[in-house]
C-alpha positions in Angstrom: 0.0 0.0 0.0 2.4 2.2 0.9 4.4 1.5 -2.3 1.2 2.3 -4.3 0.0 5.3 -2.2 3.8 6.4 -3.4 2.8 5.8 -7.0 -0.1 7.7 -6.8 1.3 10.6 -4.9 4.2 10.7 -7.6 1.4 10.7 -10.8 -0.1 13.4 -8.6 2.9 15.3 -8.7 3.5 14.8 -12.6 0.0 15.9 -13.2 0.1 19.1 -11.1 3.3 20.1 -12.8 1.4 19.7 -15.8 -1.5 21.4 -14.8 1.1 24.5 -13.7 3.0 24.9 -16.8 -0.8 25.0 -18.7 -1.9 27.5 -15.9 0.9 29.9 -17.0 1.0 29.2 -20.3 -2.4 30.7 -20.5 -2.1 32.9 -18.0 1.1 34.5 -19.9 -1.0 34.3 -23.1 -4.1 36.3 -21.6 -1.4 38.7 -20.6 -0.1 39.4 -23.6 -3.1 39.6 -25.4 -5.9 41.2 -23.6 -5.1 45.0 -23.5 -6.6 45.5 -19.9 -3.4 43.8 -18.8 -1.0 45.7 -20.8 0.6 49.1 -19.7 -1.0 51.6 -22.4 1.2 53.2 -25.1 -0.5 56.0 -25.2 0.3 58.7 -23.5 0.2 59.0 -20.0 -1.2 55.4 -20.0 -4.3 56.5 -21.1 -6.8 54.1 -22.0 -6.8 53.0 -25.6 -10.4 52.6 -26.4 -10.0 51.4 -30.0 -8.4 47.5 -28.6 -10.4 47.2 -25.4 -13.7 44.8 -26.0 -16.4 43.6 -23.8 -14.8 39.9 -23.6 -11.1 41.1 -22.5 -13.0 42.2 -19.4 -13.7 38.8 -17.3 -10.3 36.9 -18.1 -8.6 40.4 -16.7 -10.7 40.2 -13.7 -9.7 36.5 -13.6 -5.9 37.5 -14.4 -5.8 40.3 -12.1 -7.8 38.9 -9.0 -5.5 35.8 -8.8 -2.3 38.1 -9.1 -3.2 40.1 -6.4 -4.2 37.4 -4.3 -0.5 36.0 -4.6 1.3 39.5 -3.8 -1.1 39.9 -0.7 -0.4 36.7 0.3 3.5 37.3 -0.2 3.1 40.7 2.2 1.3 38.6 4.5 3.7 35.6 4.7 6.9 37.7 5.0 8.7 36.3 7.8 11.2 39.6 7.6 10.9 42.0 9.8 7.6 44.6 9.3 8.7 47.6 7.4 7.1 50.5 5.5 8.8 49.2 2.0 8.3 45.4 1.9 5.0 46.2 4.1 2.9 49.4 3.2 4.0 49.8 -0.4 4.1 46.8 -1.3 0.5 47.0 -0.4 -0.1 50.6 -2.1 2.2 49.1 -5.2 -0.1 46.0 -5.4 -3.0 45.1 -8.0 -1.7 47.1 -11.6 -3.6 44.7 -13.2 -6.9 44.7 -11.8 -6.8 48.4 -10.8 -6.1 49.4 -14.2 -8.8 47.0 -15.4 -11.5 47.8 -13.1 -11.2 51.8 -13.3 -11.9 51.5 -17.6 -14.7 49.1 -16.6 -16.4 51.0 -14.1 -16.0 53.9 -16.2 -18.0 52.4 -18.9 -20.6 51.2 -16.9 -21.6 54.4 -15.6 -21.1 56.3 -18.6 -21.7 53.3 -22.0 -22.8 50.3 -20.3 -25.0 47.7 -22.4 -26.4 44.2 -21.1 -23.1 42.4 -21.2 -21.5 44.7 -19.3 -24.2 44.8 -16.9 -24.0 41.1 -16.4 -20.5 41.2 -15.8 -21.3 44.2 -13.0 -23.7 41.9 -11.4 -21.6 38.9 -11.3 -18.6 40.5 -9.7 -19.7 42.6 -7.3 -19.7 40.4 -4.8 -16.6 39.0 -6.0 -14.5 42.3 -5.8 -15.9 42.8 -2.4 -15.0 38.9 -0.8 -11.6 40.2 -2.7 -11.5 43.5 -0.8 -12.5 41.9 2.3 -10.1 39.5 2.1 -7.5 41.6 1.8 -8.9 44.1 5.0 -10.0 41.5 7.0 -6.6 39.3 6.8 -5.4 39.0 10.3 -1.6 38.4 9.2 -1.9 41.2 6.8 -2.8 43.7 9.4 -0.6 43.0 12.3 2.3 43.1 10.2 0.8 46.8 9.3 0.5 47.6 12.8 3.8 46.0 13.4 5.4 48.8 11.2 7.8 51.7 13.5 5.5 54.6 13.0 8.0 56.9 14.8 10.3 56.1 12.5 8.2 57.4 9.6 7.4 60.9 8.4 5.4 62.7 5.2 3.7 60.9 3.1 5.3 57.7 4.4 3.4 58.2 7.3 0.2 59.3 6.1 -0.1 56.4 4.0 0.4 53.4 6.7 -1.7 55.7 9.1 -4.4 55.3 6.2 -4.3 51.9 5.9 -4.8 51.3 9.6 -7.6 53.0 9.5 -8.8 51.3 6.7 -8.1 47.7 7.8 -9.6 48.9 11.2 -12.9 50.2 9.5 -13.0 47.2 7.3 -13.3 45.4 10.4 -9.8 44.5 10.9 -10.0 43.8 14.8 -13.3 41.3 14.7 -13.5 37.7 15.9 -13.0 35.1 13.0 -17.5 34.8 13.6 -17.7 38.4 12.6 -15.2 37.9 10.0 -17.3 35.9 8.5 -20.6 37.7 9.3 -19.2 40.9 8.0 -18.0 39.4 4.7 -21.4 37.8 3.9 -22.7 41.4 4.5 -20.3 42.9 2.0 -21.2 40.4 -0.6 -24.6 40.8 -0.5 -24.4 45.0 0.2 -22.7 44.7 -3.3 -24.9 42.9 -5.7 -27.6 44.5 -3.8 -26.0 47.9 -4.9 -25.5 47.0 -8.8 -28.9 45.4 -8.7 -30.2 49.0 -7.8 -27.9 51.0 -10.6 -29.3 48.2 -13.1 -33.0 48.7 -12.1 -32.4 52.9 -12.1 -31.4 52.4 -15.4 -34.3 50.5 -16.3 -36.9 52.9 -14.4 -35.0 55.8 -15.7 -35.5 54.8 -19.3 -39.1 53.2 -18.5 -40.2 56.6 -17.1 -39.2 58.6 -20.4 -43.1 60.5 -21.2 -44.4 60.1 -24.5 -46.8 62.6 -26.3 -48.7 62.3 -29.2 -48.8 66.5 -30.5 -46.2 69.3 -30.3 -48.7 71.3 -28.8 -48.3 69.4 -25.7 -45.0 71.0 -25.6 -45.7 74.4 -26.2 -43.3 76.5 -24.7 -40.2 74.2 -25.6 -38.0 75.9 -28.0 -38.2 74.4 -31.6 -34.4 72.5 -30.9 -36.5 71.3 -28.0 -39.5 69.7 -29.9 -37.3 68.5 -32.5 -34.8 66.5 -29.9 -38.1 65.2 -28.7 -39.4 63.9 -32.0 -35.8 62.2 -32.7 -36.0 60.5 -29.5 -39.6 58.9 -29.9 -38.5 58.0 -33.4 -35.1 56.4 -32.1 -37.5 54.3 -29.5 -39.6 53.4 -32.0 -42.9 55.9 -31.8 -42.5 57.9 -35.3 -44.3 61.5 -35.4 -44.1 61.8 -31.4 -42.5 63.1 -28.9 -40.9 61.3 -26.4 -39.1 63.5 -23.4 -36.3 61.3 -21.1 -35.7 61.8 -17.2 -32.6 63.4 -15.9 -32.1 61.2 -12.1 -33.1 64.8 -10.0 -36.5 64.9 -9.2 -37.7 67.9 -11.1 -36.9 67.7 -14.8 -35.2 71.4 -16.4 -37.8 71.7 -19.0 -40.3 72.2 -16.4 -39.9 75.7 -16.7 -40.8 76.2 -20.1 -44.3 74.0 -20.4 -46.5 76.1 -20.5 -49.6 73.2 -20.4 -50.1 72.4 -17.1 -51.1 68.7 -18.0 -48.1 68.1 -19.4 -46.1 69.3 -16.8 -47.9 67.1 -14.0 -47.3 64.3 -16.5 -43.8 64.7 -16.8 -43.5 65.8 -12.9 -45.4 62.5 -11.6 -43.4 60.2 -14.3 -39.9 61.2 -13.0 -41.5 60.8 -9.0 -42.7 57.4 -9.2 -40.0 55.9 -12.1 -38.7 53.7 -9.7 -41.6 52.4 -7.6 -44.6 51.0 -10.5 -43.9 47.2 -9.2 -42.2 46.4 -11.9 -38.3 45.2 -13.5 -37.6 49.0 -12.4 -38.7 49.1 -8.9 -36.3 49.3 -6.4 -37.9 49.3 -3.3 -37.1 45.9 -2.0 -33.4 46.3 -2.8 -33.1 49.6 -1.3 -35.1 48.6 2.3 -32.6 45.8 2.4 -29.5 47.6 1.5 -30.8 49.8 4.7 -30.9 46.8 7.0 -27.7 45.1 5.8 -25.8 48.7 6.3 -27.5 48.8 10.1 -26.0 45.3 10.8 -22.8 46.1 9.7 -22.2 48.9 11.9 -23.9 46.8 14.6 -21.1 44.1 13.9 -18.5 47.2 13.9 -20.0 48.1 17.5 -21.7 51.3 16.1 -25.3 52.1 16.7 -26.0 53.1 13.3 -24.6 52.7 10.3 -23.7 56.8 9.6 -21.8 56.7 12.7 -19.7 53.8 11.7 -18.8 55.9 8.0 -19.0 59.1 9.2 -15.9 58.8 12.1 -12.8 59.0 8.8 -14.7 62.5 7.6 -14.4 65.7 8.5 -17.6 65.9 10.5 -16.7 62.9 12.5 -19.7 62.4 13.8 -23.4 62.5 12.4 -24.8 64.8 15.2 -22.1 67.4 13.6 -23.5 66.6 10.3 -26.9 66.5 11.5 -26.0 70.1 13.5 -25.1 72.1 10.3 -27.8 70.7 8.1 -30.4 71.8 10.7 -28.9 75.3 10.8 -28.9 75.9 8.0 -32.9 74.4 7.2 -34.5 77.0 9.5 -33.7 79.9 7.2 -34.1 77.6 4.0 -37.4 76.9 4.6 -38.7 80.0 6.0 -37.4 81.7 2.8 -39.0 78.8 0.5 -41.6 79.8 1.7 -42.1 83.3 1.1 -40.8 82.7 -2.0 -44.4 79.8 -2.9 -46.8 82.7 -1.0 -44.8 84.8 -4.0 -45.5 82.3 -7.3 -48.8 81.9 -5.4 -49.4 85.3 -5.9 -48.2 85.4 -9.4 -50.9 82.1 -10.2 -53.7 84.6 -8.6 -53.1 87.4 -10.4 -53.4 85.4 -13.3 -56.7 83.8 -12.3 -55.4 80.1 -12.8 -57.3 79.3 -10.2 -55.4 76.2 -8.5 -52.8 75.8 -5.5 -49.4 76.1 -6.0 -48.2 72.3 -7.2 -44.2 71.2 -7.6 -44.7 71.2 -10.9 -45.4 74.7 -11.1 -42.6 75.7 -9.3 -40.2 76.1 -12.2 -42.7 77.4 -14.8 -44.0 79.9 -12.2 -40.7 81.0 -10.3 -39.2 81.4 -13.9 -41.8 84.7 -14.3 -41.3 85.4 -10.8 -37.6 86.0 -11.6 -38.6 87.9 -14.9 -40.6 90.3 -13.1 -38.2 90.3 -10.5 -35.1 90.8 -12.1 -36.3 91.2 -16.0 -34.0 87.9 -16.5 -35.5 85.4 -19.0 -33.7 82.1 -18.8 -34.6 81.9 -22.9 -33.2 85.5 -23.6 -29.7 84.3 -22.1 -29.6 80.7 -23.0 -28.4 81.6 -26.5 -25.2 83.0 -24.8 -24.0 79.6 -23.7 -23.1 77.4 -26.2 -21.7 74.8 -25.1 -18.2 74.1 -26.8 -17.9 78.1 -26.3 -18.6 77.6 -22.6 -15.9 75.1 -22.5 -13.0 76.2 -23.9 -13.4 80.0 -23.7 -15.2 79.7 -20.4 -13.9 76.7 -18.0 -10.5 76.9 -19.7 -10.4 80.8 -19.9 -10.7 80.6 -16.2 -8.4 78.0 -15.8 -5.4 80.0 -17.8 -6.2 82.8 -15.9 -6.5 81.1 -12.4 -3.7 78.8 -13.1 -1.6 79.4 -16.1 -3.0 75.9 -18.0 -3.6 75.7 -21.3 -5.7 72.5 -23.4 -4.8 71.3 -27.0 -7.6 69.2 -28.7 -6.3 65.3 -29.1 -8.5 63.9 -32.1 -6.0 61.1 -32.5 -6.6 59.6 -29.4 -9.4 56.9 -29.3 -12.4 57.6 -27.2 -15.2 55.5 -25.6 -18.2 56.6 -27.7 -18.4 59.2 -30.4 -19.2 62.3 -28.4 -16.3 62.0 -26.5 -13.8 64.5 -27.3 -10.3 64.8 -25.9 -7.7 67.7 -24.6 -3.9 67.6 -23.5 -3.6 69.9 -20.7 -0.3 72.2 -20.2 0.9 73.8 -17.1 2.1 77.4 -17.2 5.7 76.5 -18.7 3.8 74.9 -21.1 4.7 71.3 -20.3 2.4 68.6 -20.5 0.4 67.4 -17.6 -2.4 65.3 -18.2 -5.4 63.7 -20.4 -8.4 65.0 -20.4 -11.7 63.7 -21.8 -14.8 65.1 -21.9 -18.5 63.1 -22.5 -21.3 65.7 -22.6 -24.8 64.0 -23.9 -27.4 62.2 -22.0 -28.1 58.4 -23.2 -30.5 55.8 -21.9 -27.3 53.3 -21.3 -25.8 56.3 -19.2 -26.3 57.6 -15.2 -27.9 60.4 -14.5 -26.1 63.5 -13.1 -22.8 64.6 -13.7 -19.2 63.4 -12.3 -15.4 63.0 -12.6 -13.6 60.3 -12.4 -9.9 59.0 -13.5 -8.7 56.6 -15.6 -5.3 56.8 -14.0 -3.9 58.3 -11.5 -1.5 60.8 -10.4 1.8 59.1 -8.6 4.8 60.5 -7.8 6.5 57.2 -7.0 4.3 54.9 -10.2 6.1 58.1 -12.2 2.3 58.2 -13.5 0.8 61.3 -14.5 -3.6 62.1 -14.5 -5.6 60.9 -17.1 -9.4 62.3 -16.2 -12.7 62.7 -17.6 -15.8 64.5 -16.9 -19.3 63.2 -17.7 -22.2 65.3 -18.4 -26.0 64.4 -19.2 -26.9 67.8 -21.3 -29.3 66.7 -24.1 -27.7 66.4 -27.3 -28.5 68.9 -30.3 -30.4 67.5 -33.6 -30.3 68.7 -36.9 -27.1 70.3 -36.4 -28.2 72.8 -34.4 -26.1 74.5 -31.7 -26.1 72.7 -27.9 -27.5 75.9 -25.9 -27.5 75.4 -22.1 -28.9 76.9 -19.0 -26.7 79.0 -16.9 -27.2 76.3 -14.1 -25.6 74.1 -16.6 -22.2 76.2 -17.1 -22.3 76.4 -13.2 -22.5 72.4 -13.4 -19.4 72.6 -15.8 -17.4 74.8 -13.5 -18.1 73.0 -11.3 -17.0 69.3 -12.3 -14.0 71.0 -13.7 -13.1 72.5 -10.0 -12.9 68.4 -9.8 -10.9 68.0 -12.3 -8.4 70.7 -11.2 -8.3 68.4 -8.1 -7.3 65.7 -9.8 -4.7 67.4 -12.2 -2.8 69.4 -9.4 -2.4 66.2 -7.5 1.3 66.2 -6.4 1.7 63.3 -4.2 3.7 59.9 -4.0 1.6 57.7 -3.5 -2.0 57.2 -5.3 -3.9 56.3 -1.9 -3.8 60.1 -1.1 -3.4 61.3 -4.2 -6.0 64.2 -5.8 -9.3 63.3 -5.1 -8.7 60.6 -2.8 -10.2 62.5 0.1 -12.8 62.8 2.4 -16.4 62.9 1.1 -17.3 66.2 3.0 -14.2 67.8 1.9 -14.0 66.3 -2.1 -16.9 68.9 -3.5 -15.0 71.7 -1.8 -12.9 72.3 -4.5 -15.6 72.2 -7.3 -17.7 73.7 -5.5 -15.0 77.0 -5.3 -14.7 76.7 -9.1 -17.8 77.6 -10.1 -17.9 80.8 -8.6 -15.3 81.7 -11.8 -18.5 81.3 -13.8 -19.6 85.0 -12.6 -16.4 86.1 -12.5 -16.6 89.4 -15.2 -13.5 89.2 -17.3 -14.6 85.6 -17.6 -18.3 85.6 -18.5 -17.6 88.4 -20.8 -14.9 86.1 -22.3 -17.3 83.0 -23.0 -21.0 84.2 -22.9 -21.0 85.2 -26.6 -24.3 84.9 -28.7 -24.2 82.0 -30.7 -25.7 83.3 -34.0 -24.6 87.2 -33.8 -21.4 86.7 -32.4 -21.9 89.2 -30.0 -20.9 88.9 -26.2 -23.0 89.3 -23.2 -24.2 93.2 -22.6 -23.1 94.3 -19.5 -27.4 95.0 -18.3 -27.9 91.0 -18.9 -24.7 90.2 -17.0 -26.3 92.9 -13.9 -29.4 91.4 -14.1 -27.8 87.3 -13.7 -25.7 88.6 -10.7 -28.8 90.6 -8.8 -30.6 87.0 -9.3 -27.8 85.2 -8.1 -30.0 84.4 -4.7 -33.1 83.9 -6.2 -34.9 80.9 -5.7 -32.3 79.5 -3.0 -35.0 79.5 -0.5 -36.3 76.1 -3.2 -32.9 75.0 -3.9 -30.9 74.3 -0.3 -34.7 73.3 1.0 -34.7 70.7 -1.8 -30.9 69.7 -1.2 -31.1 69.7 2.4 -34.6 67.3 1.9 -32.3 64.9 0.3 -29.5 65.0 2.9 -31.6 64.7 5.9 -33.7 61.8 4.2 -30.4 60.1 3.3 -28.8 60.9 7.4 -32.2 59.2 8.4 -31.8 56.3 7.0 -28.5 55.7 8.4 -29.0 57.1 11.5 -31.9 54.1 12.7 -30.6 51.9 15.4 -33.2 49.5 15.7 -34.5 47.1 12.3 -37.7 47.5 13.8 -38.0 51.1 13.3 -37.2 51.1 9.2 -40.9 50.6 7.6 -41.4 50.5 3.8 -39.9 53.3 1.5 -42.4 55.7 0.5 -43.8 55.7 4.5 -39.8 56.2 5.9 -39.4 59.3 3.9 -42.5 60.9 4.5 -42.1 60.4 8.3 -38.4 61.0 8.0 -38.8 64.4 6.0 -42.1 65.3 8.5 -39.8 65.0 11.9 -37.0 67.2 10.6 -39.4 70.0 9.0 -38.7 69.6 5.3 -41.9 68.0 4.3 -42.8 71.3 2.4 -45.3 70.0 -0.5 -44.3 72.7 -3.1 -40.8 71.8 -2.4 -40.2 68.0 -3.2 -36.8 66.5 -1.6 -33.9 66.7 -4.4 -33.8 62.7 -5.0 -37.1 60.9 -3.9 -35.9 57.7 -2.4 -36.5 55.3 -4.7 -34.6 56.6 -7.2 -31.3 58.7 -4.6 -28.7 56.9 -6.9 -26.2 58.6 -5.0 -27.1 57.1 -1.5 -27.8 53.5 -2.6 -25.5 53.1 -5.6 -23.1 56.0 -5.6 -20.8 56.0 -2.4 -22.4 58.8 -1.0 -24.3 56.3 1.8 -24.8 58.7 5.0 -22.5 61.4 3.2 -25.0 63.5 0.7 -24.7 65.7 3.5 -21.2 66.5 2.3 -22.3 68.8 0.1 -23.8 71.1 2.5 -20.5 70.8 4.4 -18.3 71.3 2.0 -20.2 74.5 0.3 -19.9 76.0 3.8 -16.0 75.6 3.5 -16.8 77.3 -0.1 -18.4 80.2 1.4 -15.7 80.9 4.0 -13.3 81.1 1.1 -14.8 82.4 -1.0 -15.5 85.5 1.0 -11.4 85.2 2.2 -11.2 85.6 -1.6 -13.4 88.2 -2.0 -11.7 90.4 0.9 -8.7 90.1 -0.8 -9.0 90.9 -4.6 -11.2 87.8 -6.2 -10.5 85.3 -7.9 -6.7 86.5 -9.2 -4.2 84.3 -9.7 -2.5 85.0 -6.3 -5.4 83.8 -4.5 -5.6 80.9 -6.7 -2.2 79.5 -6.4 -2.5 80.5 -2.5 -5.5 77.6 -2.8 -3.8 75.4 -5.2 -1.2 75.4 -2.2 -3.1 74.6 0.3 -6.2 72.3 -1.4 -5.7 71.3 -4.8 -2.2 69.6 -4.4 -2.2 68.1 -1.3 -4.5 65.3 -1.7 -4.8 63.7 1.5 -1.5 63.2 2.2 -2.1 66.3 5.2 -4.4 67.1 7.8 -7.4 68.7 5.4 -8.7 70.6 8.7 -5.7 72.4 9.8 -4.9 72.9 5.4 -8.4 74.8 5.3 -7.2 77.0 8.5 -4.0 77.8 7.3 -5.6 79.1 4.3 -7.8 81.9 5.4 -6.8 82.1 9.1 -9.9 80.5 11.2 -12.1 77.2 11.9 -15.3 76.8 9.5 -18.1 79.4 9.9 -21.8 78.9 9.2 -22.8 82.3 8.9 -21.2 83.0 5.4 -23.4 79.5 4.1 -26.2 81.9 4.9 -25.1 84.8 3.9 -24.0 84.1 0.3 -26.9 82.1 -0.3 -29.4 85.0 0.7 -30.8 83.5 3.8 -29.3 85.7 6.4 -30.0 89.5 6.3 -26.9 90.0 7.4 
């Protein structure tokens, strides 16, 4: 027996040498074909778009999992002694392969997805978060980290293992093996739940597109308008309609213009209840037991509530903080909300309509409110922003003047879809910096909203410089007509670009602090800054030129958008602070009894806090409050508020001393935009205009204070 066991063990051995040498033979073969595993030729590593197919995705997932599994279990097994090189960054330095995968792939799915690649999003969600969890929750792994001589590191070298403490600790690094275990099937589940939600929102958002059989429905739509309509319902399938998509907010932009009240209830009560008709769409069910998942995984973590388990790595710390400033700041929002319905009431009276102020009036009314207010017509200065004009003699006018950079078209590099166009971006010397792509029109395979993201990023020590891109949802022009946009829609430009700048000024080592990699509360400061260069006069003159006469902005139209800079803020921080406390309450609940369904949550939610103001609907309903459920933002939408209330204190710093000149930039380039997170962001934001965050300038700026 023994002989034979011997025999056996010895074919054994001859097979599983086989068996190896096959493994790497195809592993080296899907290596050096598929281009998700190669290093890009392009420049700067950026993406090449024209070689990357929707099969090279799972066998790089494959590839790059199982090589990162073997480097984490090298850190892991090291029997030398813990240090930050053969420790930390070997960790940071870990993964190429699936990292450079997995940021084209998540790309795509938010911006170009199609069925395949939402399969493949479904099927490895849980499968990237066992892989994350095993690498956080690996008790070797994280006792060599805390093994590592803090004392004897400083900078960014310090920073960075500091980070990763944190993060194996919030991970749930210090559990029992149970938990472990517990806490990984939580993940798992947390994260097909999550895609499940994206995949329905897509389906809802398409499924709740409006469909009209006349033009004269849409009376009041500019003829581009109609026209987009009609190519839509023909593209879908309805020839000689009109067919009018949802953006993800809950009120839609063309609101103000239709002037039939049917139509605008139609299209108001479609994008309201496009995720809850009990259908492929609905997602209800997945969002109530995202909810109770999240409340037993800070429960696991020892945290009454989830928010305070995700909050304590922000800047707020706490959600009673959050919680604190958001309540501030709702008092004076909703009082001035609504004086500002008693005022469109008014307006509906005098015109003898003869019906109750309705959110679907609100933009259609408040838009002749702030005509008579201000004589400002939002159709009599559309025609000033075009939107390629807006771009590059707007956003990158204000970036040359802010910041020296400079942007050369790239029509050689290969893009993602057709629309997307591409820039090089210079810094003041005039040396190349970065890749920069841009994706402007909405599509029924794209997310709502707008966002930046990177497909590589900044490092120092990867010697790897940013390749970004923006993503817009501004409906597309037909007929080759220009693509005219709403002033809030050149705000939304600046603003994503202030993200942007984030990401190109990044100056650090190591990509785990690097740009954008900061806390939630503190990430839309920067964007949020930028978009105050939209007002800024050498600029607007600059970019708001008339599409057809050529002629820039007169001076009484620029007055007239500056004097109704504060109009209707009453609506919009009500509306955005809605959202935010909706989003806190859900995260706040400490007992699974207390969470009933959806629709009954919010309204009590909204009710307690104050902001259940009927004319005023909450931002993001929450069936469809992508960025809560599917977007990261999970007991951070709040972050907004905070971070435009470190806006407001520097922006009136700025304002004390000179605007937005290129001194005062590079003083906040200094402080903010290049120092990532490899600093303390609290103590960065003091240096820089001399005191701790104030709430008073929040209310101040945005006209709710009469101070």
């Amino acid at each position: 027996m023994k002989i034979f066991s011997n025999i056996i063990l010895s074919g054994s051995m001859l097979v599983l040498a086989s068996t190896v040498q096959t493994v790497h033979a195809q592993n080296k073969s899907v290596k050096m074909t598929n281009p998700l595993l190669q290093k890009s030729a392009l420049q700067y590593q950026a993406p090449n778009f024209s070689l990357i197919k929707d099969e090279n995705f799972k066998p790089a997932f494959e590839y790059g999992l199982a090589v990162h599994d073997k480097e984490i279990k090298a850190i892991a097994d090291n029997s030398a002694k813990a240090t930050f090189e053969n420790t930390v960054l070997a960790l940071e330095t870990s993964g190429v392969d699936l990292k450079r995968a997995t940021s084209v792939f998540y790309n795509l799915t938010g911006s170009n997805t199609n069925p395949t690649l939402q399969a493949l999003q479904a099927e490895y969600a849980p499968i990237f978060s066992a892989h994350s969890d095993k690498m956080y929750l690996n008790t070797k792994l994280y006792n060599r980290f805390k093994a590592v001589d803090l004392n004897s590191l400083k900078g960014e070298d310090k920073k960075l293992t500091e980070y990763y403490l944190q993060e194996f600790e919030l991970a749930g690094a210090n559990l029992s093996d149970g938990d472990k275990e517990k806490m990984k099937k939580i993940n798992e589940e947390l994260a097909s739940l999550g895609t499940s939600f994206g995949n329905k929102l897509l389906i809802a958002r398409k499924n709740g597109a409006v469909l009209f059989d006349s033009a004269t429905e849409l009376d009041g739509l500019s003829a581009n308008e109609i026209a987009a309509a009609k190519a839509k319902a023909t593209e879908a399938g309805h020839d000689g309609k009109y067919l009018i998509g949802l953006l993800n907010t809950t009120q839609q932009p063309l609101l103000q213009s239709l002037t039939n009240r049917a139509t605008r209830e139609k299209l108001y009560k479609s994008s309201w209840s496009r995720a809850e008709k009990n259908d492929d769409g609905d997602t209800r069910e997945v969002l109530e037991q995202m909810a109770k998942l999240r409340l037993q995984k800070a429960n696991l973590m020892g945290k009454k509530n989830f928010a305070e388990w995700k909050i304590q790595d922000q800047m707020a710390q706490t959600p009673e903080r959050a919680m604190d400033l958001l309540a501030k700041i709702a008092g004076p929002a909703v009082a001035k909300a609504k004086v500002e319905a008693s005022e469109i009431q008014n307006l509906i009276d005098d015109q003898k309509a003869g019906f109750k102020l309705e959110p679907w009036d609100w933009n259609f009314y408040s838009e002749q409110v702030r005509k008579a207010k201000y004589d400002l017509d939002e159709s009599e200065i559309k025609p000033y922003f075009e939107l390629t004009t807006v771009l590059e003699k707007g956003v990158f006018f204000a970036a040359k003047k802010m910041y020296g950079i400079t942007f050369k078209e790239r029509k050689d590099l290969p893009v993602y879809h057709p629309d997307v166009v591409a820039y090089e971006v210079f810094d003041q010397d005039g040396k190349s910096i970065a890749i920069y792509y841009l994706d402007f029109y909405t599509r029924d395979n794209k997310n709502g909203g707008a966002w930046m993201s990177n497909f590589v990023d900044q490092s120092h020590y990867l010697k790897q410089k940013p390749v970004i891109v923006n993503v817009y949802n501004f409906a597309k022009p037909v007929n080759g007509n220009p693509s005219l946009i709403s002033f809030d829609d050149v705000t939304t430009m600046f603003h994503e670009f202030g993200h942007t700048l984030h990401g190109l000024f990044a100056n650090q080592n190591y990509v785990s602090l690097s740009g954008t990699a900061v806390p939630r509360d503190f990430v839309e400061f920067p964007s949020q800054i930028n978009e105050h260069a939209a007002l800024d006069p050498e600029v607007l003159k600059n970019y708001a030129i008339h599409y057809k006469t050529k002629v820039g902005i007169p001076q009484e139209l620029i007055e007239k958008i500056k004097k109704a800079e504060t109009f209707n803020k009453g609506y919009d921080v009500t509306e955005l602070l809605a959202a935010s406390t909706l989003d806190m309450a859900w995260h706040t609940v400490s007992n699974e009894a207390d969470f009933k369904p959806a629709l009954v949550f919010e309204n009590e939610a909204l009710t307690k806090y104050g902001l259940l103001v009927n004319e005023v609907p909450t931002r993001y309903h929450t069936p469809y409050f992508a960025h809560i459920w599917s977007g990261g933002y999970s007991a951070g939408y709040y972050a907004y508020t905070w971070s435009k209330t470190l806006d407001y204190n520097v922006y009136d710093w700025m304002k004390a001393n000179g605007g937005l000149t290129r001194e005062n930039a590079e003083r906040f380039k200094k402080y903010i935009l290049s120092v990532g997170n490899s600093v303390d962001l609290n103590k960065a934001f003091e240096e820089l205009i001399g005191h701790k965050m104030e709430i008073e300038p929040y209310l101040r700026n945005a006209g709710l204070s009469e101070k």
